[in-house]
N, C-alpha and C positions, 0 to 999 in steps of 0.2 A: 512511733517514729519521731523522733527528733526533729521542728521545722528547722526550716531552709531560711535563712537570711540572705536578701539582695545584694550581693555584693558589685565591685566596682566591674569587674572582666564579665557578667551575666549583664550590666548597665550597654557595655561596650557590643555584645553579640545580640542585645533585641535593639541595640540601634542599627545594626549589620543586618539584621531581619529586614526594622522597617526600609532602612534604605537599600536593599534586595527588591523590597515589593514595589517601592514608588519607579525602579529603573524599568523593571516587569513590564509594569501598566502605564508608566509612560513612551516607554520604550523611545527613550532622546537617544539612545542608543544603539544596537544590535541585541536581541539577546541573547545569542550566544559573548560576545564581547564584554556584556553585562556582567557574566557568570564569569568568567578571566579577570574581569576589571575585582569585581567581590573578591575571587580567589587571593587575587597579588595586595590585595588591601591586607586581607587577614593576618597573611604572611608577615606585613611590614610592620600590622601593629601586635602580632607578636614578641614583634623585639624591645617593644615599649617594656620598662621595668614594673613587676605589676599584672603587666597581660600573655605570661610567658606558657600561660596554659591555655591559650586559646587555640594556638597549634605546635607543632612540630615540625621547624621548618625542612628538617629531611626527609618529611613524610610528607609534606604540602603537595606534591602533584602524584602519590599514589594512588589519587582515582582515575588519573590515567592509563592505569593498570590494574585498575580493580576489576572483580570479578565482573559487575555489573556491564561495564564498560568494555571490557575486552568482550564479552557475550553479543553486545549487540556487532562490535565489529563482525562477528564471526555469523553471527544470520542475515545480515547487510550480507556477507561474499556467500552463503550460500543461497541465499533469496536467486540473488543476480547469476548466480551457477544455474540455478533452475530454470531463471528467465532464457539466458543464453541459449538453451537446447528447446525453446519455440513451446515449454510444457505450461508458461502462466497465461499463454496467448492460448493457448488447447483450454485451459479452465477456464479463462473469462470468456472465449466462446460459448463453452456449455453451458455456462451462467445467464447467457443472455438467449440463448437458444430455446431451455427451457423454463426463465424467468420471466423474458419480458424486457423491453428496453425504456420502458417509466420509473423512475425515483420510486415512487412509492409500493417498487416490486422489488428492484433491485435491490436496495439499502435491508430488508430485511433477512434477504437468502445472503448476501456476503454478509451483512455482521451480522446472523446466528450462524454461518457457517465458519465465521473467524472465533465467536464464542464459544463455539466446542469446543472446536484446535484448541483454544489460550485453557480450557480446564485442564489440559495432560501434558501441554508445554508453557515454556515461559512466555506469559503475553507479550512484549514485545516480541520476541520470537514469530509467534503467530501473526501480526501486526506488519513485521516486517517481510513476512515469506506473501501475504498477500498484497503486499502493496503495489506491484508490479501489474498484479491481475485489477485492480483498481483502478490504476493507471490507465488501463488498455481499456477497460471497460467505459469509464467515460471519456475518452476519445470515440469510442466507436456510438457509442450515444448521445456524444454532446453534451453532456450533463456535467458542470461544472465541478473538478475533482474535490474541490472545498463542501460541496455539500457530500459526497459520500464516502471520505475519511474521518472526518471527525466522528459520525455512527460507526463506523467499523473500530475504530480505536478506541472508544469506549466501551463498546460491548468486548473486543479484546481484555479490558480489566476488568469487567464487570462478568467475562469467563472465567476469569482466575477463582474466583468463589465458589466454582462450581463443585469440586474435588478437594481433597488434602492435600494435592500435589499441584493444585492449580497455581500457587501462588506462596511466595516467603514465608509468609508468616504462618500461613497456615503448615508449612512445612513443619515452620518452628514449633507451631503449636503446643502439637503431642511432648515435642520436649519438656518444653518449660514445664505444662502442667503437672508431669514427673517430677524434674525437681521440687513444684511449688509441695508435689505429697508429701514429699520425703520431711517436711519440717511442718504437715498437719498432722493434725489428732486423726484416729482411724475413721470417725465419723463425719469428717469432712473431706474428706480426701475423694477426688474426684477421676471419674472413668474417661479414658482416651477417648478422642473422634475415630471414625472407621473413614473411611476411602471417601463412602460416598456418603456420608453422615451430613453433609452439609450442601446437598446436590438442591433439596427444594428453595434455600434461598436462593444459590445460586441462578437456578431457573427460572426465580420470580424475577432475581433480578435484571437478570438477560432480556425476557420478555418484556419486563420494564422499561429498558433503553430504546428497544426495537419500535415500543410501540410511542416514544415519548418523540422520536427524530420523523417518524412517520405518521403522527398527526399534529407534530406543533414544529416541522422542522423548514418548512417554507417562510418561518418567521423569525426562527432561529440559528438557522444557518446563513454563514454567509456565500454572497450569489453573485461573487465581481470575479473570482478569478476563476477561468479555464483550466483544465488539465488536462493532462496525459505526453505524454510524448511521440503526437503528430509532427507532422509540417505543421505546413501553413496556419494549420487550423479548420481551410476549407474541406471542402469534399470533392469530389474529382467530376460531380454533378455541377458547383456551385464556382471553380473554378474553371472550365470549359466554357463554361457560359461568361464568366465575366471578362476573360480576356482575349479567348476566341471568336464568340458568340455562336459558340456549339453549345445547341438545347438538346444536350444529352442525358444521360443516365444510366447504370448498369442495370439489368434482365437477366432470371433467370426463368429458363425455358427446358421443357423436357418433352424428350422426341419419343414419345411411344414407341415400345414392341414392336416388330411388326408394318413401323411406317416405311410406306414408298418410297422415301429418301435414301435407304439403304444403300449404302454404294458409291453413292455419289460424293460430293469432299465439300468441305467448308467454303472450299473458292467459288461451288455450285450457286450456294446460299446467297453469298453477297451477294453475286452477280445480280442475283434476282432485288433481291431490297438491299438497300441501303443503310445497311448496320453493320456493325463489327462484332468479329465472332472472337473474343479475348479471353475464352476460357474455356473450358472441357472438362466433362469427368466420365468415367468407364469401368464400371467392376471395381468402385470402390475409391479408386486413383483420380486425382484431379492434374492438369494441366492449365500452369496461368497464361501462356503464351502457344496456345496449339498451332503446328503450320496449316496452314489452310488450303493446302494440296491431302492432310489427312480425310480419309474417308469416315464415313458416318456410320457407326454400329450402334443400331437401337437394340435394347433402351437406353439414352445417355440421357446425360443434362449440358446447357450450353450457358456458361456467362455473355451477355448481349450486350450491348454498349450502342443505342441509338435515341431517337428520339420516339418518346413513350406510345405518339400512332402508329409509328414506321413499328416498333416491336409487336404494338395489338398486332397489325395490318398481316403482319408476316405470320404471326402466329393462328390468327383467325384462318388465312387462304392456307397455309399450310398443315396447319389440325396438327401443331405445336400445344402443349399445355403449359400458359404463363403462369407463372405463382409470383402470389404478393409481395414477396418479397426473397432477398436472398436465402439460400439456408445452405447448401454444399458449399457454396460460394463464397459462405459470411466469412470467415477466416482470411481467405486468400485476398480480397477486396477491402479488409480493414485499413485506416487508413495508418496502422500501427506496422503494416505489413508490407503496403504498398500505395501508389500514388500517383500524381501527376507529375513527368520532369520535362524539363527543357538541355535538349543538346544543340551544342552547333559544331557543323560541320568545317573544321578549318580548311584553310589553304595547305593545300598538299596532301589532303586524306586520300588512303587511296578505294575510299566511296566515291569520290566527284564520277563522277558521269558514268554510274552506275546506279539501278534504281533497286527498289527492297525486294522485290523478284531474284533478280541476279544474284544478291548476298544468302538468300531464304534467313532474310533478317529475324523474325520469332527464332529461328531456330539455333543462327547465331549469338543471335545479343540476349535472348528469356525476355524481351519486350515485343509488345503490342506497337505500331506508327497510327498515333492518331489523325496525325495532322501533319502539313508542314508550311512553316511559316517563313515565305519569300517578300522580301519589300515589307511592300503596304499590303502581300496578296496572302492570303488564308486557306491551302488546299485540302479538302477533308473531303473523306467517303460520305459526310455528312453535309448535307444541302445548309448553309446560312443564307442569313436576310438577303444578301449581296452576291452570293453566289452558289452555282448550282454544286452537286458534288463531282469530284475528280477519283479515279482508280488511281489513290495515292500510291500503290504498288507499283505502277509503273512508270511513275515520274523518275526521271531519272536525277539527282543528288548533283546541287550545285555547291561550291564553297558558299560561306556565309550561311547557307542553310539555315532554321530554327527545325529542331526535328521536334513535334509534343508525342512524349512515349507515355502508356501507361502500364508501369513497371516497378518491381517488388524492389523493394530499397536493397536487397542485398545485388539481386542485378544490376543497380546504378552502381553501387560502388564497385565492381569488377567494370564498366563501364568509363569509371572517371580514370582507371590505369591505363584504357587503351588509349594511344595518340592519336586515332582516327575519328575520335571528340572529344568535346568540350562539353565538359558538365556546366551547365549555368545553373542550374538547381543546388543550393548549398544546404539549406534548410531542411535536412530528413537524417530520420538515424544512420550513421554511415559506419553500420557494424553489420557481419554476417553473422547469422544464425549457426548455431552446432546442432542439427536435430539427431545426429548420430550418435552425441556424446551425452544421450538422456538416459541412458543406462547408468554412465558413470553417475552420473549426477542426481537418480535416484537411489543410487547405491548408497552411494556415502551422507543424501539425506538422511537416509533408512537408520544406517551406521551413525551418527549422530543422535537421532530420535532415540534409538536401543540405549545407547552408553548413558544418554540423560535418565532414561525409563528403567532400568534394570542394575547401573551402576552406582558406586560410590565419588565418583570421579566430578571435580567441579565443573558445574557447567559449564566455562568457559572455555577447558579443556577439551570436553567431549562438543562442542561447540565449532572448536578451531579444529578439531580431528578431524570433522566434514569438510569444514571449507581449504585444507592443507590437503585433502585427497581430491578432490575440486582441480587445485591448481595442479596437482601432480597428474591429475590424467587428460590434462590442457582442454576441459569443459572452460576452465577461463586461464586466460596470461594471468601474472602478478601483476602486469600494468590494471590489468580490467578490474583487478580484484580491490587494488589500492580506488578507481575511480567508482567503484560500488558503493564505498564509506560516505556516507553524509560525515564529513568531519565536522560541520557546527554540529550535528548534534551530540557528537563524540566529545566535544571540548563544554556546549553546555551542563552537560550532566554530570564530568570528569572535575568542573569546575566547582558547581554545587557539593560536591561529595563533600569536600573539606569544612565547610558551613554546619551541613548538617554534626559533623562528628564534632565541631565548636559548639552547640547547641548543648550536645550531650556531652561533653568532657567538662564543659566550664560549670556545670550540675543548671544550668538556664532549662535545660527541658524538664527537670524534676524542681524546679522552683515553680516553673507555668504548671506542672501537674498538680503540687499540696495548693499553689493560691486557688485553683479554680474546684480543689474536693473540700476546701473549708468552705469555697462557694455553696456546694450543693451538701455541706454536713447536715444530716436531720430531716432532708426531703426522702420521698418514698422512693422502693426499692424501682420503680420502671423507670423515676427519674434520673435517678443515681445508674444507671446504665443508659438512658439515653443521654444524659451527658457524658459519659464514659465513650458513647460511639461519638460525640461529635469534639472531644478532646484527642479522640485516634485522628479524627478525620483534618484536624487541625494541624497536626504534629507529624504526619505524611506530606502536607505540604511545605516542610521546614525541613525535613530530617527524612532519611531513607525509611522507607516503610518496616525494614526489619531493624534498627534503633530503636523507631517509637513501639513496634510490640515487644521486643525485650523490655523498655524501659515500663511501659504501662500493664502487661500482662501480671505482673506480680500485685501490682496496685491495686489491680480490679478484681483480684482473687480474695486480699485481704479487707477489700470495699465489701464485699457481697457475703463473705462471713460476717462480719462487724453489723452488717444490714442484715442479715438473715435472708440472702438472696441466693441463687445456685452459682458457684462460684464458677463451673465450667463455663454455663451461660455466660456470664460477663466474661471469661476469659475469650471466648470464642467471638462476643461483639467486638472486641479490640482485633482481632487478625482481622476480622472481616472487615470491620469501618475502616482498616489501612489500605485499604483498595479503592478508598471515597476521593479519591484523586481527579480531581478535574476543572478545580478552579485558574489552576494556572499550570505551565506547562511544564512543571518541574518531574512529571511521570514520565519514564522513561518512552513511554507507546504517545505520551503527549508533544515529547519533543522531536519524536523521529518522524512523526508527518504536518509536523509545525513548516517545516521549508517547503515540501514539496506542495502542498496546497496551500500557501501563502498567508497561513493562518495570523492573527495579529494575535496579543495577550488577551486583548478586551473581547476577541471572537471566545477564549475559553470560560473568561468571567461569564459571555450574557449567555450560553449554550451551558456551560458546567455549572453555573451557580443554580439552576431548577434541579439540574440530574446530580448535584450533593444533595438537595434536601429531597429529593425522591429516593436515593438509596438511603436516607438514613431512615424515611419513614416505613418503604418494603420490607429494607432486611429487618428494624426491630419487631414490625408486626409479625412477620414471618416465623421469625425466631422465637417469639413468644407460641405462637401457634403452633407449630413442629415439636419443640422443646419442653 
């Protein structure tokens, strides 16, 4: 092959490189604005005379509408399809139900549970249909969402290896190797991958990541920002307490078969202790706001809401069985679901001089009256330091009023339309749930997942099919669907496209390919493929991952005859090291959870730069071993 001489326009695109990475890592500015700011550079110095091949300036914002890109729009509106019908809140309950609510349980069952998914769909894909469930999981744990997205997004790509179909390149694979036969002698000519021809690396290297976030990730992870999409952030424990100075907390308690109370009604209970009965469940069905004129059919379980003796106390004289902790309950009590609000009662409600008896308010409004707060006065069923308890039920409702409800966020906002209060609680998701419309919604997952799985049809397409059948069976509005897009992450990676195809049109990615194989001309055959995996893994971070395998799969086909090396092998270390993506956040699964857990550039350098030289050492030994 003919070398490559450095010319002026490949001068122009590794200055474009370097000054791409210093904007990255220093980030003096957004990075997504980074990636815009790069794009409109290219463009302009396109029209310099000289650099008219660095782009195409009517093609310049085609990755706007690239396959890539439209793709991820389209699992952003079907993720938030899913979320909407209450089904990501149903899994990250079960996750935590039979996980466990510690880091070091949680982080392994979602990312190998995202690493399957990403081996049979597109890891972003996967990435993004779980991120919801993520979300909600560290809210309900507390666990800062920064430490358990980045392990899930990584082992998302580090799925893709797992299959042929896991991932581009490997798609491509089987191709290229075809063509490369057609122009070898019979005796070099090399046999296709199968499906799962490449499942043990992928395996190693999934267990790899799992086990890399979960014994080195309390040093590696960053641990400043919260997540999920609660309120306040507190807990309905921790807020009672600091502004009421209710020492409360939810209970749950189960009334035996068979118990004496049969019969009698919720209203029985209070009367005798001093707690609130805010929840119900009976053959299967829960209740977050029972009226409390309902009678008691054992065997039930009851959500309790008092202070932790008053619950023993009640439960001890009554031959109640407490359990440690929530479990019917956990759902309905998340703080993803529901919470503590504040109403006030205006001037001219026509509540004034009517108390929650009167209204049978649970049954009205789907809230719980904790409290209600007069002047400087505090009235609760629940005794504080300064005052005893009051049968808030029958206080009868002044204007000015503070009512404290605890109440599912979809009942406050049917609450904030009614003019008989004033929502002073702003801060809570103020969207209703569809749990009806989980049919459509796993329909046209289904429908999606098939068309990718069994069609010729571009992902992007069979992609939009779902989430266009989403909005037609109104699981979401078009407004909902447009506010489901992360558009920075839409415009960073839409932005990059253009770079990378500068890389490879101006021949800059096939000049860095001959200077660094003259590098290693004459070293041994394991070398000359381990620098082959770490020239893939280089040129992923510059250039889309399926570029740099077309560009390098032929290379490494005619490196490894010339070396007397197995040439599939080497071809198959190039798809696979394009998935070594982690140093910076130019992967697509790197940029779509860069916003939402607040990640910085330099969080991916000090967490991605051990997990590049761990997959480059896995998968070659691996490969070596298998192969």
């Amino acid at each position: 092959m003919e070398a490559i001489g450095l010319t002026f326009p490949m001068m122009v695109v590794l200055g474009l490189l370097l000054f791409t990475v210093i904007l990255f890592v220093s980030e003096v500015v957004r990075i997504d604005f980074a990636a815009i700011l790069v794009m409109v550079l290219l463009g302009l110095l396109s029209q310099v005379p000289g650099l008219e091949s660095l782009a195409d300036v009517s093609q310049l914002f085609d990755g706007l509408a690239s396959n890539a890109v439209v793709s991820i729009i389209a699992v952003m509106i079907i993720g938030a399809g899913l979320d909407k019908t209450g089904l990501m809140s149903k899994v990250a309950a079960l996750i935590l139900k039979h996980g466990g609510q510690t880091e070091a349980r949680v982080v392994p069952i979602i990312s190998g549970t995202v690493g399957v998914i990403s081996s049979f769909m597109q890891n972003v894909g996967a990435a993004a249909l779980f991120l919801p469930v993520v979300s909600r999981i560290a809210v309900r744990t507390e666990l800062p969402l920064s430490r358990l997205l980045m392990p899930m997004g990584f082992c998302a790509i580090l799925g893709g290896t797992m299959t042929m179909v896991g991932s581009s390149p490997l798609i491509l694979l089987n191709d290229l190797i075809h063509t490369a036969n057609n122009t070898l002698p019979e005796a070099d000519r090399m046999e296709t991958f199968g499906l799962f021809s490449v499942t043990p690396v992928g395996l190693a290297l999934v267990a790899t990541g799992i086990l890399y976030f979960v014994l080195f990730g309390r040093w590696i992870l960053p641990s400043g920002q919260k997540g999920g999409d609660a309120t306040s952030g507190q807990t309905t424990k921790d807020y009672l307490k600091s502004i009421y100075g209710l020492k409360t907390d939810i209970f749950e308690i189960t009334i035996p078969e068979g118990h004496p109370v049969a019969g009698q009604t919720f209203d029985d209970v209070i009367q005798r202790y001093h707690v609130y009965i805010i929840g119900s469940a009976y053959q299967g069905k829960t209740w977050f706001a029972p009226v409390i004129q309902t009678e008691i059919t054992p065997p039930c379980r009851l959500a309790v809401l008092g202070r932790a003796r008053e619950v023993r106390h009640m439960a001890e004289d009554a031959g109640f069985i407490l359990h440690d902790k929530l479990d019917v309950f956990a759902e309905d009590y998340a703080p993803t679901k529901s919470g503590v609000a504040e109403v006030v009662i205006p001037p001219g409600s026509s509540l004034v001089g009517k108390c929650a008896h009167d209204v049978v308010f649970r049954k009205t409004y789907g809230a719980s009256m904790l409290a209600i707060h007069r002047g400087e006065e505090t009235l609760s069923l629940v005794s504080t330091e300064d005052h005893e308890p009051t049968q808030i039920a029958e206080v009868p409702f002044r204007a000015g009023d503070t009512l404290v409800l605890l109440t599912t966020w979809e009942a406050l906002t049917r609450l904030s339309r009614n003019r008989d209060f004033v929502v002073v609680t702003t801060d809570y998701p103020q969207e209703e749930l569809r749990p009806t419309k989980v049919g459509w919604a796993l329909l046209f997952f289904l429908i999606a997942v098939l068309l990718i799985l069994f069609t010729d049809l571009r992902l992007s397409l069979c992609l939009l099919t779902g989430a266009a059948g989403m909005i037609l069976t109104r699981v979401l509005d078009i407004d909902e669907a447009y506010n489901a897009v992360s558009w920075s992450t839409v415009f960073l990676l839409a932005s990059l496209i253009p770079l990378g195809q500068a890389v490879q049109s101006s021949g800059t990615a096939t000049w860095i390919a001959q200077e660094i194989l003259i590098i290693l001309d004459g070293w041994p055959v394991w070398s000359l493929q381990a620098g082959l995996a770490i020239l893939a893994t280089v040129f992923t971070l510059i250039m889309s991952n399926v570029g740099a395998t077309v560009l390098l799969v032929p290379l490494a086909i005619s490196i490894a005859i010339a070396a007397g090396g197995d040439p599939a092998i080497f071809a198959l270390t190039v798809a696979i090291s394009t998935s070594n993506s982690f140093l910076i956040p130019t992967h697509q699964v790197n940029a779509l959870i860069m916003g939402p857990a607040g990640y910085r550039v330099m969080d991916f350098v000090k967490s991605g730069g051990i997990m590049t030289i761990l997959f480059l050492v896995v998968s070659l030994a691996v490969m070596n071993l298998v192969f």
